[in-house]
Backbone and ligand atoms as CSV (ligand in chain L), in Angstrom:
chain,resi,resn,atom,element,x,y,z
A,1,UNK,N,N,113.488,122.860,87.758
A,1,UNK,CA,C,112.742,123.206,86.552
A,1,UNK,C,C,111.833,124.406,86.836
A,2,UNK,N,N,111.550,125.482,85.597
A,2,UNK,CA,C,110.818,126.181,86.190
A,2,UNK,C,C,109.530,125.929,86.166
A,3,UNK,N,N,108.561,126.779,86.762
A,3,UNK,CA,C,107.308,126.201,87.067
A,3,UNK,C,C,106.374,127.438,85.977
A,4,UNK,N,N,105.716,126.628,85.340
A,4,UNK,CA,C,104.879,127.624,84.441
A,4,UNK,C,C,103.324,127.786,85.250
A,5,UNK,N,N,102.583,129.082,85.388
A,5,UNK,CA,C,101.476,129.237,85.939
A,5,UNK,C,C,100.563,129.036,85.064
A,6,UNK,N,N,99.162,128.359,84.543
A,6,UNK,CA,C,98.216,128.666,84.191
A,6,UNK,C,C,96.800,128.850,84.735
A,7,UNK,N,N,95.676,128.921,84.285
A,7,UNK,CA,C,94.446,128.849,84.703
A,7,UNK,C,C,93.725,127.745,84.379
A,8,UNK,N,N,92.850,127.027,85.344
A,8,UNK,CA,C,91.921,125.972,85.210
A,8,UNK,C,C,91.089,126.475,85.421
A,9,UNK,N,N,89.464,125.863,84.030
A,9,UNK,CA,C,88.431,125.716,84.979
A,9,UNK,C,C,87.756,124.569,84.712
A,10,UNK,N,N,86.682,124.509,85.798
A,10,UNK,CA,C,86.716,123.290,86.046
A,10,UNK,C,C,84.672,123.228,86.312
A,11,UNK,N,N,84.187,122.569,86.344
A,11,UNK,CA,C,82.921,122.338,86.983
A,11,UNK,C,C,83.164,122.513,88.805
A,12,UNK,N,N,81.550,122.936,88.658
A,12,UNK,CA,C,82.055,122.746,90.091
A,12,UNK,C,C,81.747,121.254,91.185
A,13,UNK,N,N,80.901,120.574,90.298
A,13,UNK,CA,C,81.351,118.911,91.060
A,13,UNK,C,C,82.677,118.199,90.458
A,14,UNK,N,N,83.677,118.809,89.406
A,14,UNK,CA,C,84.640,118.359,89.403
A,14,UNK,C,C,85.665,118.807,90.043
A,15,UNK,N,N,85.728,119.791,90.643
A,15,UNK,CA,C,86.265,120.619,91.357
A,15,UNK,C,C,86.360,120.407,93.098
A,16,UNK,N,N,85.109,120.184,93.161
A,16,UNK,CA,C,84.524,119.148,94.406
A,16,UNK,C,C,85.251,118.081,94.474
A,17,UNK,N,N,85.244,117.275,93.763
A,17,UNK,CA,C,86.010,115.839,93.428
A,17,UNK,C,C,87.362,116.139,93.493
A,18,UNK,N,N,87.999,117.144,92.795
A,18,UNK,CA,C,89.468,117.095,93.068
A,18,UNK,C,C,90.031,117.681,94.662
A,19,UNK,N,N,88.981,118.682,95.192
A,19,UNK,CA,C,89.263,118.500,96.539
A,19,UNK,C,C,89.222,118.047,97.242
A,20,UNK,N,N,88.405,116.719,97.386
A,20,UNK,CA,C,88.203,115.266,97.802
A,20,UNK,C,C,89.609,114.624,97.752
A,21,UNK,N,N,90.011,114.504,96.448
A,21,UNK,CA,C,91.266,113.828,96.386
A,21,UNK,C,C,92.716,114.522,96.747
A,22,UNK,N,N,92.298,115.591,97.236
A,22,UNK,CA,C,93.438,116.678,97.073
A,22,UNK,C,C,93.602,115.912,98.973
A,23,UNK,N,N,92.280,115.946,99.922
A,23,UNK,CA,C,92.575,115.840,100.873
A,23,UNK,C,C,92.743,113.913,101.395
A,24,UNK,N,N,92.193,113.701,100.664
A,24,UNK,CA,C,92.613,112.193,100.779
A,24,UNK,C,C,93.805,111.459,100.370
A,25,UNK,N,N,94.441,112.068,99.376
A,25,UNK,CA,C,95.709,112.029,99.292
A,25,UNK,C,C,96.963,112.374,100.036
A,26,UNK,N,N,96.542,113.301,100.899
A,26,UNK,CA,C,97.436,114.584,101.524
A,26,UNK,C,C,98.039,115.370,101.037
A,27,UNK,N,N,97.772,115.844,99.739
A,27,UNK,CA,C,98.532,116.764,98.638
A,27,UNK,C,C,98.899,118.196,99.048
A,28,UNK,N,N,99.548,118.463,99.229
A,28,UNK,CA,C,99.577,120.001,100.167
A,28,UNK,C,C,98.719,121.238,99.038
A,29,UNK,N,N,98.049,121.202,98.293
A,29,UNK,CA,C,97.209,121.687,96.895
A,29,UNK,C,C,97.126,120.765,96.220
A,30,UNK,N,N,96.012,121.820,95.113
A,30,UNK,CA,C,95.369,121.418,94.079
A,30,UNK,C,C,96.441,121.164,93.204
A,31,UNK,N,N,97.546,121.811,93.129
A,31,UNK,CA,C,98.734,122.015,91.659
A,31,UNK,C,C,99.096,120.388,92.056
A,32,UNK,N,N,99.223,120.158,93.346
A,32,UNK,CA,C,100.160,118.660,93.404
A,32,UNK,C,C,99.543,117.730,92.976
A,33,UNK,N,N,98.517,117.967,93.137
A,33,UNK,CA,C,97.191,116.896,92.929
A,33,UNK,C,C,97.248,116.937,91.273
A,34,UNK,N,N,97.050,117.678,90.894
A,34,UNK,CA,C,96.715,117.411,89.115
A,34,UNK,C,C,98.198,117.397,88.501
A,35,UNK,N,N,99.275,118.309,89.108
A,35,UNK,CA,C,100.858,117.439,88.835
A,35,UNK,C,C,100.573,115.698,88.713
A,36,UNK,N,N,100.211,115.385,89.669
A,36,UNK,CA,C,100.250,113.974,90.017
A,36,UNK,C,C,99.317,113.347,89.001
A,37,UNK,N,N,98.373,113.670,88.663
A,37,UNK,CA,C,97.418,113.339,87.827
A,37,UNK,C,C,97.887,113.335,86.244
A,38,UNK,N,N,98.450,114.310,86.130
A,38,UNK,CA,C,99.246,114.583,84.817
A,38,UNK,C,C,99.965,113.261,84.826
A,39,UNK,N,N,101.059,113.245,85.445
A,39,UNK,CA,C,101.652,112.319,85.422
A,39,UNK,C,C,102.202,111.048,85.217
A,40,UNK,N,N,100.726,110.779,86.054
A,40,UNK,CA,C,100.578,109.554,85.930
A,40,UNK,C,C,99.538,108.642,85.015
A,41,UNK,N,N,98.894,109.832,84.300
A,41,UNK,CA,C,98.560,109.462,82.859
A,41,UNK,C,C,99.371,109.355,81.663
A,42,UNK,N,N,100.366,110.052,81.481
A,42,UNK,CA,C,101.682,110.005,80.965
A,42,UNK,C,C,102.109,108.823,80.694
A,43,UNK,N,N,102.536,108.477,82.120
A,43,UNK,CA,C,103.272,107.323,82.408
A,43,UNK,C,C,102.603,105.709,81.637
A,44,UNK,N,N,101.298,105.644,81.985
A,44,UNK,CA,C,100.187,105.450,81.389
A,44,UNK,C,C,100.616,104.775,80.342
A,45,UNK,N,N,100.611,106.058,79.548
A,45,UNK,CA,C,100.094,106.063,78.454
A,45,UNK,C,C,101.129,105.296,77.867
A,46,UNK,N,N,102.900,105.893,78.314
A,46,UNK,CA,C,103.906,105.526,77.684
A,46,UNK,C,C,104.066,104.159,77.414
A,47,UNK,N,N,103.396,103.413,78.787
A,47,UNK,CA,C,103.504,102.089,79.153
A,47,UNK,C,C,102.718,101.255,77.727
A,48,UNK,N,N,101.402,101.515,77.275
A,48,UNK,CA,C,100.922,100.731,76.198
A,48,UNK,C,C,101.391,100.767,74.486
A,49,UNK,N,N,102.934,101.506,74.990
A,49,UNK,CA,C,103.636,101.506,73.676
A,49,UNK,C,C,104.386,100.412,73.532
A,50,UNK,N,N,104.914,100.682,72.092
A,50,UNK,CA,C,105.818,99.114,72.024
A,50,UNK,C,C,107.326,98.983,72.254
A,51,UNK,N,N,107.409,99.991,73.259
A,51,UNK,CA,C,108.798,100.628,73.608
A,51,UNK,C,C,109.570,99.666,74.343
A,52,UNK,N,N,110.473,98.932,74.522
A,52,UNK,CA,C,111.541,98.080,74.791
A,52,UNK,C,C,112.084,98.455,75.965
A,53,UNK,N,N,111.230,97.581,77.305
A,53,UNK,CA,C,111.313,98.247,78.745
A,53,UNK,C,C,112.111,96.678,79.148
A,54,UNK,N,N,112.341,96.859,80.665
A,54,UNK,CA,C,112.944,96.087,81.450
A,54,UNK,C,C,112.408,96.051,83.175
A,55,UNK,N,N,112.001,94.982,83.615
A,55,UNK,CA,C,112.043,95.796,85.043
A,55,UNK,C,C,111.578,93.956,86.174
A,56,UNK,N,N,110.221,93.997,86.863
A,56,UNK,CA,C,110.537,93.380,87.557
A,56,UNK,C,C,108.630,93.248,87.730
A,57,UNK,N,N,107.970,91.984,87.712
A,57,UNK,CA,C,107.047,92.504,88.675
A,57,UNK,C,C,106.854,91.428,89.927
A,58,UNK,N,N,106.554,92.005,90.913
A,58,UNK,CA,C,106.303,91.811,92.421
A,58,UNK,C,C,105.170,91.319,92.585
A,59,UNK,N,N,105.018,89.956,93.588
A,59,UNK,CA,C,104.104,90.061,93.924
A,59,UNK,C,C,103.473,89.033,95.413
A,60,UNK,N,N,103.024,89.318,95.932
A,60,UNK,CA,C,102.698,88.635,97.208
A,60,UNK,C,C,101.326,88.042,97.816
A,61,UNK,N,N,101.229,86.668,98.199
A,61,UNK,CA,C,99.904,86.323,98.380
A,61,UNK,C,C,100.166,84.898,99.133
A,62,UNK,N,N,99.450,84.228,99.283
A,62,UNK,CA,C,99.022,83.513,100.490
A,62,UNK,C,C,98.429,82.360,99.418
A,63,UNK,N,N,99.537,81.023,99.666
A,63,UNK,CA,C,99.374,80.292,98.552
A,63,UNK,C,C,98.431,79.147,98.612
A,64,UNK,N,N,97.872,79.023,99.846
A,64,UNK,CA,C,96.863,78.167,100.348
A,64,UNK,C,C,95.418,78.583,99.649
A,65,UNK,N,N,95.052,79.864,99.170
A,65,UNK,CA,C,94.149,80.234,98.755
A,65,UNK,C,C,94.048,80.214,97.064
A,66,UNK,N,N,92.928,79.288,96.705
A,66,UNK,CA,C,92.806,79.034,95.279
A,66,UNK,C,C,93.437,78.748,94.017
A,67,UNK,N,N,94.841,77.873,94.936
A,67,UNK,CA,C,94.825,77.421,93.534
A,67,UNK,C,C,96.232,78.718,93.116
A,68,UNK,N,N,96.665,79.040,93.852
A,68,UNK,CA,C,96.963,80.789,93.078
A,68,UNK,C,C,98.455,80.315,92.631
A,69,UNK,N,N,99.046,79.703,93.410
A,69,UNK,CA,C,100.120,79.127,92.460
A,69,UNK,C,C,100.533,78.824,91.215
A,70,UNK,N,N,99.427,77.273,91.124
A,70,UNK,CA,C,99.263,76.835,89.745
A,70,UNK,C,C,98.640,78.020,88.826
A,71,UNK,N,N,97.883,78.866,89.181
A,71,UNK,CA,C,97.743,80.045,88.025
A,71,UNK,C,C,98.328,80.806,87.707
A,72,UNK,N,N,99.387,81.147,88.894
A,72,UNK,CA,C,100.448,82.244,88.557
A,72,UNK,C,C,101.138,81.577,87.423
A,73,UNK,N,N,101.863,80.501,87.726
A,73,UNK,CA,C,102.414,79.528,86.441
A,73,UNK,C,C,102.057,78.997,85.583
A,74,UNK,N,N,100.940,78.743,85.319
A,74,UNK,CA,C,100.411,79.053,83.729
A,74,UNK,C,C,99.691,80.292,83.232
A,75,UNK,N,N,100.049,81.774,84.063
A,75,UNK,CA,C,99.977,82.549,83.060
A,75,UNK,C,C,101.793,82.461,82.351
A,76,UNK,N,N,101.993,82.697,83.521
A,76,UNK,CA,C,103.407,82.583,83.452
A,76,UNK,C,C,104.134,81.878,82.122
A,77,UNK,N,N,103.778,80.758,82.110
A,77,UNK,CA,C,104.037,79.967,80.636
A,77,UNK,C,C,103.349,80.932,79.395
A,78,UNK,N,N,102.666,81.335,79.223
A,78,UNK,CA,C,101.666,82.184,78.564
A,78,UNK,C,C,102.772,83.393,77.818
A,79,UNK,N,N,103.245,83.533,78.567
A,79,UNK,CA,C,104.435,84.722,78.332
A,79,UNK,C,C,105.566,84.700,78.696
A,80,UNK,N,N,106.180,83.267,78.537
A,80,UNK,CA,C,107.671,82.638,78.655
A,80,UNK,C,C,108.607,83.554,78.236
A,81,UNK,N,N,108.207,83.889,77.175
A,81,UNK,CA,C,109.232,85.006,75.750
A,81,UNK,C,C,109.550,86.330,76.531
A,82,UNK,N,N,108.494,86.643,77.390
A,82,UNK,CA,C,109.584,87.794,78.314
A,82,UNK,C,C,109.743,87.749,79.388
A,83,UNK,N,N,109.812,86.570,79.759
A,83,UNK,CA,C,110.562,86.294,81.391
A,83,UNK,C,C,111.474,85.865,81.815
A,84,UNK,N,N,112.635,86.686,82.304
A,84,UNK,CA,C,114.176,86.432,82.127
A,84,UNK,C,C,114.173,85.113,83.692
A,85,UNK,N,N,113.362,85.300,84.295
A,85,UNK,CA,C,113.864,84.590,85.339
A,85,UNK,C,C,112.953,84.898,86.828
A,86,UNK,N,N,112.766,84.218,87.709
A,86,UNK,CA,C,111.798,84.265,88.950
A,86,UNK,C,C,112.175,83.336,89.802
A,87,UNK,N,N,111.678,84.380,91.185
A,87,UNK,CA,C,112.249,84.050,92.344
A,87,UNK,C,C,111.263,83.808,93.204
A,88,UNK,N,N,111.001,82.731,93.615
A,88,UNK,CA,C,109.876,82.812,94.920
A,88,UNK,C,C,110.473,82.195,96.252
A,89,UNK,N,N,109.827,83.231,96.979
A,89,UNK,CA,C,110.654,82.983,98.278
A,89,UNK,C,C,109.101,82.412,99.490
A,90,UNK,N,N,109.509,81.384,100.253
A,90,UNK,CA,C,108.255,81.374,101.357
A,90,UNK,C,C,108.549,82.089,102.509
A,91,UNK,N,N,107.640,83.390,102.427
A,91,UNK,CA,C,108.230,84.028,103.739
A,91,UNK,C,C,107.825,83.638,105.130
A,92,UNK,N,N,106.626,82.486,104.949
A,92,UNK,CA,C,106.430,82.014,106.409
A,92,UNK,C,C,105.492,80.959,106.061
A,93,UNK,N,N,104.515,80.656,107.226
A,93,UNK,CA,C,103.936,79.788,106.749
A,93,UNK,C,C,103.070,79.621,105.576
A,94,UNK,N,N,102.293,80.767,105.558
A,94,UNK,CA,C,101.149,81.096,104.652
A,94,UNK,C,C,101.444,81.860,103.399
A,95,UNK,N,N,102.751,83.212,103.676
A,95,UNK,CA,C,102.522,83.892,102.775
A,95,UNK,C,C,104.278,83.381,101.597
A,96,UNK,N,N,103.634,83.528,100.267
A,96,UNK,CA,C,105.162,83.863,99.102
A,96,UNK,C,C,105.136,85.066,98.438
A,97,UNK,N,N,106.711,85.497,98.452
A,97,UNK,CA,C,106.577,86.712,97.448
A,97,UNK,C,C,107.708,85.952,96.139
A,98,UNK,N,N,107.164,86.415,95.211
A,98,UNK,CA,C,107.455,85.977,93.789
A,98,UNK,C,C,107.899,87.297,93.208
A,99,UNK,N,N,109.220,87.313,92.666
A,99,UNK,CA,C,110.308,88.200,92.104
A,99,UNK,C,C,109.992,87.669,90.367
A,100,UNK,N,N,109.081,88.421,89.648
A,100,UNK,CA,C,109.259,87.756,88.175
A,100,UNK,C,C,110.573,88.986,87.636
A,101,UNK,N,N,111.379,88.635,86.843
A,101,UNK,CA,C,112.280,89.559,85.841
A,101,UNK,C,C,111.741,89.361,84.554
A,102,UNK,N,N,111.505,90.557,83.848
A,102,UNK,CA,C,111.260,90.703,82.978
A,102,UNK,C,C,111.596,91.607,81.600
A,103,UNK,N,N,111.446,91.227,80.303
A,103,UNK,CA,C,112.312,91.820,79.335
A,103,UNK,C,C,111.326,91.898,78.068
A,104,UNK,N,N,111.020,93.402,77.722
A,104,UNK,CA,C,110.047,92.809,76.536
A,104,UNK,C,C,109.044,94.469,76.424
A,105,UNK,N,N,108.160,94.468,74.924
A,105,UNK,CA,C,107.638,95.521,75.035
A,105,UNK,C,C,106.779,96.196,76.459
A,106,UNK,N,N,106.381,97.218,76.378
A,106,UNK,CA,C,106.117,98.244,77.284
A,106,UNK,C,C,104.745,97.391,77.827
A,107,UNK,N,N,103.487,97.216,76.576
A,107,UNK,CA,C,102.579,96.793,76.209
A,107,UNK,C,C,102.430,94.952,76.970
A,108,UNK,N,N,103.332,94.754,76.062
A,108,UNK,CA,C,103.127,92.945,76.766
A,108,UNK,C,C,103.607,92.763,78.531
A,109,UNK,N,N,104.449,93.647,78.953
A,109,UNK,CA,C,104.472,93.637,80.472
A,109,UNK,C,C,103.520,94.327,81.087
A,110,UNK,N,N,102.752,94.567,80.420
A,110,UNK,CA,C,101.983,95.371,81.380
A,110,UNK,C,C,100.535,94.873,81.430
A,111,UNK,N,N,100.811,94.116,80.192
A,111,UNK,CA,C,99.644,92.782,80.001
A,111,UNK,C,C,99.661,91.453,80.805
A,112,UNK,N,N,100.724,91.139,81.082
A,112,UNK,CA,C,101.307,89.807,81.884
A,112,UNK,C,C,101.068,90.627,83.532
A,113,UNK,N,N,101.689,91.266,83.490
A,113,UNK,CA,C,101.136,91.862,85.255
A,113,UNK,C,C,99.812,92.271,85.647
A,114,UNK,N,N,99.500,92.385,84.350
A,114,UNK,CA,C,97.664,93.080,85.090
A,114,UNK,C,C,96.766,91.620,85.207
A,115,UNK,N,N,97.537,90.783,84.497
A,115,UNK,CA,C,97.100,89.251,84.817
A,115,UNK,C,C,97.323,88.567,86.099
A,116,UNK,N,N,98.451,88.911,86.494
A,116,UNK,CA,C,99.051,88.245,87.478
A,116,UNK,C,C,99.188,89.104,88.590
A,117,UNK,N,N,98.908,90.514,88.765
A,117,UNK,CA,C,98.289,91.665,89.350
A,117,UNK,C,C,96.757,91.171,90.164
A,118,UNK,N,N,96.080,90.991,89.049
A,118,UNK,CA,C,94.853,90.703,89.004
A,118,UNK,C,C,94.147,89.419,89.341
A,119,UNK,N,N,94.977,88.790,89.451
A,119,UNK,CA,C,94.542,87.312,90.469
A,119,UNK,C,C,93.815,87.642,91.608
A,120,UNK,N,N,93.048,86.787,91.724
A,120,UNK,CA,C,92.132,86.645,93.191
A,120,UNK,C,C,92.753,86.393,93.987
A,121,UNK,N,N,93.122,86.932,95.294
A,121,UNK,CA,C,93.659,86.670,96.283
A,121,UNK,C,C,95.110,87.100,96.379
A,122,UNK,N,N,95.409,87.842,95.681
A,122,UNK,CA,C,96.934,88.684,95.619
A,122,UNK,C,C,97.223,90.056,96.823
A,123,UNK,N,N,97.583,89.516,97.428
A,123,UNK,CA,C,97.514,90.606,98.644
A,123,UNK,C,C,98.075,91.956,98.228
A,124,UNK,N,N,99.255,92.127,97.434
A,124,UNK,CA,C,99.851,92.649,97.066
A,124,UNK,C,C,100.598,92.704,95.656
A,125,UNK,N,N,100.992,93.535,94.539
A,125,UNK,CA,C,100.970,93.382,93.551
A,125,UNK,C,C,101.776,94.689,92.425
A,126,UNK,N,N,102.960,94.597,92.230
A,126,UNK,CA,C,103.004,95.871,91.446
A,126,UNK,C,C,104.422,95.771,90.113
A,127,UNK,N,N,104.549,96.419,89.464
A,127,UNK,CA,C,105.089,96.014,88.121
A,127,UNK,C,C,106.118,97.606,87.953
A,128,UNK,N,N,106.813,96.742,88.154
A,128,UNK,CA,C,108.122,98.656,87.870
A,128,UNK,C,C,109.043,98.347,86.901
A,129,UNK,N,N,109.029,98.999,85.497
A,129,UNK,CA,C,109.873,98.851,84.692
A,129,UNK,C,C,110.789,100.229,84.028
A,130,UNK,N,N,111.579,99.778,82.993
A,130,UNK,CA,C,112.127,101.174,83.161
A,130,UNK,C,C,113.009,100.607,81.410
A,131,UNK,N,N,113.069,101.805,80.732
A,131,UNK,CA,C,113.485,101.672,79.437
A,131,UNK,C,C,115.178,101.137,79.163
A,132,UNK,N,N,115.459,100.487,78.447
A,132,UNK,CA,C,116.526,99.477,77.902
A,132,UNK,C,C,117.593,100.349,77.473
A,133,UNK,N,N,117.254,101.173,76.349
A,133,UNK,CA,C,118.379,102.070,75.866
A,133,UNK,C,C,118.299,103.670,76.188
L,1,NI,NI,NI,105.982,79.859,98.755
């Protein structure tokens, strides 16, 4: 694709801030950095539409701690209507990872994962979906 040039400006403690993130990221520049930023507001954004996605969310935690089971499964019930199906596996003693499939607006998956994202004690946690038609 080609690459169009423009001009930014910026403050200069925001500017500060994006070179902060430029190097904490490892962004080889500023362009990658606000590419990335672009982006992933986009993506964002697309997600709280009522657009007819598909995908999967992930998630991993250590089931001895609070209860986290029984809550995963009654959010879980909560939003039966878009859950094609789930997999939990015990990967050892302490820890499970849980495979939810899922089918349903952009909006309501992304509502059910930031729930189940957002549990206390979720070591790990992430929601990848991707459009139907
Ligand atoms: Ni388990």
């Amino acid at each position: 694709m080609a690459l169009a040039r423009f001009g930014v400006s910026l403050d200069e403690d925001l500017l500060k801030a994006l070179d902060g993130f430029v190097v904490e990221n490892n962004f080889p520049n500023r362009s990658q950095a606000i590419r990335h930023l672009v982006e992933k507001n986009l993506v964002e954004k697309k997600w709280q539409c009522n657009q007819m996605v598909a995908g999967a969310v992930v998630l991993l935690y250590d089931h001895h701690k609070g209860a986290i089971t029984t809550k995963s499964n009654d959010i879980q019930h909560d939003y039966y209507d878009v859950i094609l199906s789930s997999l939990h596996f015990h990967l050892n003693h302490d820890n499970c990872l849980e495979i939810i499939a899922v089918k349903g607006t952009a909006k309501r998956l992304t509502e059910l994962s930031d729930k189940l994202i957002g549990m206390k004690n979720i070591i790990h946690g992430r929601l990848v979906m991707s459009r139907t038609d």
